[in-house]
C-alpha positions in Angstrom: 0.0 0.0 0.0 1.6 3.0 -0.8 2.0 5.8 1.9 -0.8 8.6 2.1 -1.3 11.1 4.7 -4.9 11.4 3.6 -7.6 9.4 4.5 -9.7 7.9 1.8 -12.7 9.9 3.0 -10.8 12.9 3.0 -9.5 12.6 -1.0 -13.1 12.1 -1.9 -14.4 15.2 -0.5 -11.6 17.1 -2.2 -12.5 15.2 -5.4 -15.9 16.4 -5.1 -14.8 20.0 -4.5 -12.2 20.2 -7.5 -15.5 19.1 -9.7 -17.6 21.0 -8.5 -15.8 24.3 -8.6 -14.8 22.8 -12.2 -18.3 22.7 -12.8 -19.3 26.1 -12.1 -16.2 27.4 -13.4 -17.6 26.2 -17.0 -20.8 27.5 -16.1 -19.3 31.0 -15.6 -17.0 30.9 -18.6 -20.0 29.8 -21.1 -22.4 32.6 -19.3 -19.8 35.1 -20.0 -18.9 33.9 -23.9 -22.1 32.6 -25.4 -24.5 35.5 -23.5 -26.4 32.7 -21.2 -27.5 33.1 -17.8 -25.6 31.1 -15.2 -27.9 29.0 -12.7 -25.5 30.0 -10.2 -25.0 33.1 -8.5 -21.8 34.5 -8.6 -21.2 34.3 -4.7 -21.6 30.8 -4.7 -18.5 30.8 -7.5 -16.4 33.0 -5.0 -17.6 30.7 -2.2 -16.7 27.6 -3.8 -13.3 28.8 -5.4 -11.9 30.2 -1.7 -13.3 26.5 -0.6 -11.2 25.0 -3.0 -7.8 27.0 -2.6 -8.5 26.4 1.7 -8.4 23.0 0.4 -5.0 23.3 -2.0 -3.4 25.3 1.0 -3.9 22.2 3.5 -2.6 19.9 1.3 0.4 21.9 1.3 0.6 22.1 5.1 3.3 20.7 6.8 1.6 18.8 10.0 3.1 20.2 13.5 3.9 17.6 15.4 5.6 17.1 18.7 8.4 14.2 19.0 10.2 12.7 22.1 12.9 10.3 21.3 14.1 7.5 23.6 17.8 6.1 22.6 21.2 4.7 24.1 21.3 8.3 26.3 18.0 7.3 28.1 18.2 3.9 28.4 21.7 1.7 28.4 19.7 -1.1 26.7 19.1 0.6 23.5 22.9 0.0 22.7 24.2 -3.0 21.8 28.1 -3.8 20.9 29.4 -6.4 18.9 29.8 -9.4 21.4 28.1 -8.1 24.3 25.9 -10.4 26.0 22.5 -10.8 26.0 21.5 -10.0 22.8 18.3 -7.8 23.2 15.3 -8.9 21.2 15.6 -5.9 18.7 18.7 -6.6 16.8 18.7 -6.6 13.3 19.5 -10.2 12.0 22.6 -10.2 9.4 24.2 -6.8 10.7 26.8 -8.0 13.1 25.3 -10.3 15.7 25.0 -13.3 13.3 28.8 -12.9 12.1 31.1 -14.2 14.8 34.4 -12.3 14.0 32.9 -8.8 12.8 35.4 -9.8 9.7 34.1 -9.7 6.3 36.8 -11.2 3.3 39.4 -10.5 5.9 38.4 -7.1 6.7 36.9 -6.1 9.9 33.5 -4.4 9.3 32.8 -1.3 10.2 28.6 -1.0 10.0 26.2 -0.1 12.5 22.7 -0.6 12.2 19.9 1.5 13.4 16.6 0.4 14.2 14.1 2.9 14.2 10.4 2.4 15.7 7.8 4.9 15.6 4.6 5.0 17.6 2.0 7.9 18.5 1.1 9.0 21.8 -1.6 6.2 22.1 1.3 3.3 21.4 0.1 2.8 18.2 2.9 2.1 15.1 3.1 4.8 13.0 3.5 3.4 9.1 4.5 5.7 6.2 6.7 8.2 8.2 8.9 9.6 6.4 12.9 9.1 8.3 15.9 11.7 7.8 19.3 10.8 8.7 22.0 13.2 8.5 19.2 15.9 6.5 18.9 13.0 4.0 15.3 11.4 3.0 16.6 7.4 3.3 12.8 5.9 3.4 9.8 5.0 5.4 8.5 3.3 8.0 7.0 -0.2 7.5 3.6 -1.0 8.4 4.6 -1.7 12.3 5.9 2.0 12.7 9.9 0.3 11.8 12.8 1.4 9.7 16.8 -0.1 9.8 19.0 2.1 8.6 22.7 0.9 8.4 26.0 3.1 8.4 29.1 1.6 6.6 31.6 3.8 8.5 30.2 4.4 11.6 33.2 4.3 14.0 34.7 7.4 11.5 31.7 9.3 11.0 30.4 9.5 14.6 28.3 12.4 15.0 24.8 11.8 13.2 21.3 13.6 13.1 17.7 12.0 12.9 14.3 13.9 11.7 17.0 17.1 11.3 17.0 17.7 15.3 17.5 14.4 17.4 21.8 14.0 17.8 23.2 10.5 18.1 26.4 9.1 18.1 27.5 5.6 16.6 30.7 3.6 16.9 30.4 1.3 14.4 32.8 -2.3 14.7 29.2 -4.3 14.1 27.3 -2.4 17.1 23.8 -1.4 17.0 21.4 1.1 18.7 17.6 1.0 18.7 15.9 4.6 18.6 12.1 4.9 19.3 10.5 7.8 18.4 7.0 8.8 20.1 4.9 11.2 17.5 2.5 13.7 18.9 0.3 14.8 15.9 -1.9 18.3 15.4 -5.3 18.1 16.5 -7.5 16.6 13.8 -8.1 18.9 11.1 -11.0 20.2 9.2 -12.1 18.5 6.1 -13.1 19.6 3.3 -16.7 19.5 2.4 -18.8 20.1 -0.5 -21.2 22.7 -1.3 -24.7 20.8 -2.3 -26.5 23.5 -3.5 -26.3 24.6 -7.0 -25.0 21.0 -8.3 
């Protein structure tokens, strides 16, 4: 399923708006070029057309959100290093844990995965958000709120940023680090609805 901020209820009712100020749009224009009377006034046109761009501004809206983020600094289980025992129940099967000697072809490997699991405020996973590491776009999250992201050099290039304003460190040497993110969203917004009258 691809990832959609909108409801499907909510992409209807802006469907029904763009035709129907499509609609009267027309109207207008052939009133005004053939001589005929429109059935609608033209206050219901202006109405309709400042209902429409309300509707092209939201969708152009950035949501405000609030975000608290729980890692290695908050909680000394969120880090794992390559041999340290137990193994927590998040690690990321084939990045390090699996691979006795941290030694790829003779080389020792210097990766570090991430696991990243956002929720909202109620617990629920949060699918189809859209991660940033180090101001990059590098995906989404799956449908249980969960995104790996793996760094190649991670004990040279230490000092890392997630969503463009959470700081984290890594080490690399086949270590991992689990980062939960807890997403706050706007208060519900106002959709858009159509005007009945003069269909």
């Amino acid at each position: 399923m691809p990832c959609t901020t909108k409801t499907e209820e909510e992409i209807i009712k802006k469907i029904n708006v763009e035709q129907e100020f499509a609609n009267l749009f027309y109207k207008d224009m052939i009133s005004k070029r053939y001589g005929l009377t429109s059935c609608c006034p033209l206050d219901k046109l202006q109405t309709l057309e400042i209902k429409k761009e309300v509707c092209d501004w939201d969708d152009q809206k950035i949501p405000v959100e609030t975000k608290a983020y729980k890692d290695q600094t908050t909680d000394s289980t969120y880090k794992w290093n390559f041999g340290d025992s137990p193994q927590p129940s998040w690690l990321i099967a084939g990045c390090g844990q699996f691979n006795e000697k941290c030694v790829q072809d003779g080389v020792n490997l210097d990766n570090e995965c991430i696991s990243i699991y956002v929720k909202d405020d109620l617990g629920n996973a949060v699918s189809c958000y859209t991660i940033y590491v180090d101001g990059k776009d590098v995906g989404v999250t799956d449908s249980n709120g969960f995104f790996k992201y793996q760094f190649t050099n991670g004990s040279a290039v230490t000092k890392h940023v997630l969503d463009l304003c959470h700081c984290f460190v890594t080490t690399g040497l086949c270590s991992q680090q689990r980062i939960d993110i807890t997403v706050t969203p706007e208060k519900t917004k106002e959709i858009c609805t159509t005007n009945t009258q003069c269909a």
